[in-house]
C-alpha positions, 0 to 999 in steps of 0.5 A: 387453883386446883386441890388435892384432898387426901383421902387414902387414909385407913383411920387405924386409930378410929377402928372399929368405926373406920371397919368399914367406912373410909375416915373421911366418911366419919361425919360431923353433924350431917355430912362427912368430913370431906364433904365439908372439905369439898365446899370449903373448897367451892366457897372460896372458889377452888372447884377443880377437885382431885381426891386419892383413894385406897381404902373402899374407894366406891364409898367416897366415889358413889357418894361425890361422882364427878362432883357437880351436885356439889358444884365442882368437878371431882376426878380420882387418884387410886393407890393399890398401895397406899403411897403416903402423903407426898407419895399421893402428889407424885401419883396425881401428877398429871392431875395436877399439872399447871399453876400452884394448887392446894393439898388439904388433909382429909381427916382435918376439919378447918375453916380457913380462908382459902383465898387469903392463904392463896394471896400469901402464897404468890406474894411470898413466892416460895415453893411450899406455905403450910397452915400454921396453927396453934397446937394443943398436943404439940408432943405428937405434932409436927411443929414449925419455926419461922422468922419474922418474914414467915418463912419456916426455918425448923420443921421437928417433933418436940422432946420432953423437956424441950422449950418450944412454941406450940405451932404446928404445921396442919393439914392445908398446904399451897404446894408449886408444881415446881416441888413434883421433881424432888418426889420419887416416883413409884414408891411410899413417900411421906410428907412429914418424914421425907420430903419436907425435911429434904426441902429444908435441907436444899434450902428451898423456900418454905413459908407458914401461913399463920392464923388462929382459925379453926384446924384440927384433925379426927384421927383419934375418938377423943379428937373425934369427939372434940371436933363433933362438940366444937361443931354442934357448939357452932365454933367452926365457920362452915 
């Protein structure tokens, strides 16, 4: 399986250390984000690597190249325009071609097992699984309903006041290129906000992936923070 790891984020909410410096670059520990997303990637075998780029892409490029001093190949998507995450997969199309593959978010530090979300993929057969997680901030997360059979039957964002579990779809997907046609070409697409909302809608199936794994996004300084702590803490499977 191939992998998509977007990347074309400008990490507003990390300014002034994302100025001049792509959000995946922010490191944990010794390495940036993504470069621990990369060998996520090579551990459990997924070496064909495709990253999006906008913002200052001859950082993330002068420091992974092809990708094989890592052990994979890397090729590039440029935006001039950012064209949001569902966007990204329509402009990488060509890259993509072929089996199912994997679209992980670049600012997300996790330590899934990989293989064992690709053998829940083909078995159920659905057009999209997505990693689900238990959430502690679900009021600005996009949480998930699903049956006992996994598969996803309501996709929101909670209201105060609501009742509902904490689990949030993350930043790791399996995505069947069969999902290419529903995205429009040429224009800003948003995952979260158009394209999954849509699948439901057409009654397309959708599974969640549930584990208890490490997942959670440094898009913020307090989350930052948290997944640096969690880290240096040796609560990540790296």
């Amino acid at each position: 399986m191939k992998a998509l790891i977007l990347s074309a984020g400008l990490g507003t909410r990390l300014r002034p250390l994302t100025d001049h410096l792509p959000k995946v670059m922010v490191k944990i520990g010794a390495k940036p984000v993504l470069e621990h997303l990369v060998n996520l990637c090579i551990r459990h075998q997924v070496k064909d690597l495709v990253i999006n780029l906008h913002f200052l892409p001859e950082t993330i490029t002068g420091y992974f190249g092809d990708g094989s001093r890592f052990g994979a190949k890397i090729t590039y998507s440029y935006e001039p325009e950012i064209m949001g995450g569902a966007g990204a997969l329509k402009q990488a199309e060509r890259l993509l071609a072929g089996d199912s593959f994997f679209v992980l978010n670049g600012d997300v530090m996790t330590d899934v097992n990989l293989r064992k979300m690709a053998e829940f993929h083909q078995k159920k057969g659905g057009l999209v699984t997505f990693l689900a997680h238990p959430t502690d901030h679900p009021f600005d997360s996009d949480l998930i309903e699903y049956d006992d059979s996994f598969l996803i039957t309501r996709f929101f964002r909670p209201k105060p006041g609501e009742s509902f579990r904490p689990v949030s779809k993350t930043g790791t997907h399996i995505f069947s290129p069969a999902v290419l046609p529903f995205i429009p070409s040429g224009v800003e697409y948003s995952l979260e906000r158009q394209l999954l909302p849509d699948l439901l809608k057409r009654g397309q199936k959708l599974y969640a992936f549930y584990s208890d794994c490490y997942s959670k996004d440094m898009g913020t300084p307090a989350r930052l923070k948290q997944v640096q702590r969690d880290y240096e803490q040796g609560k990540i499977k790296v």
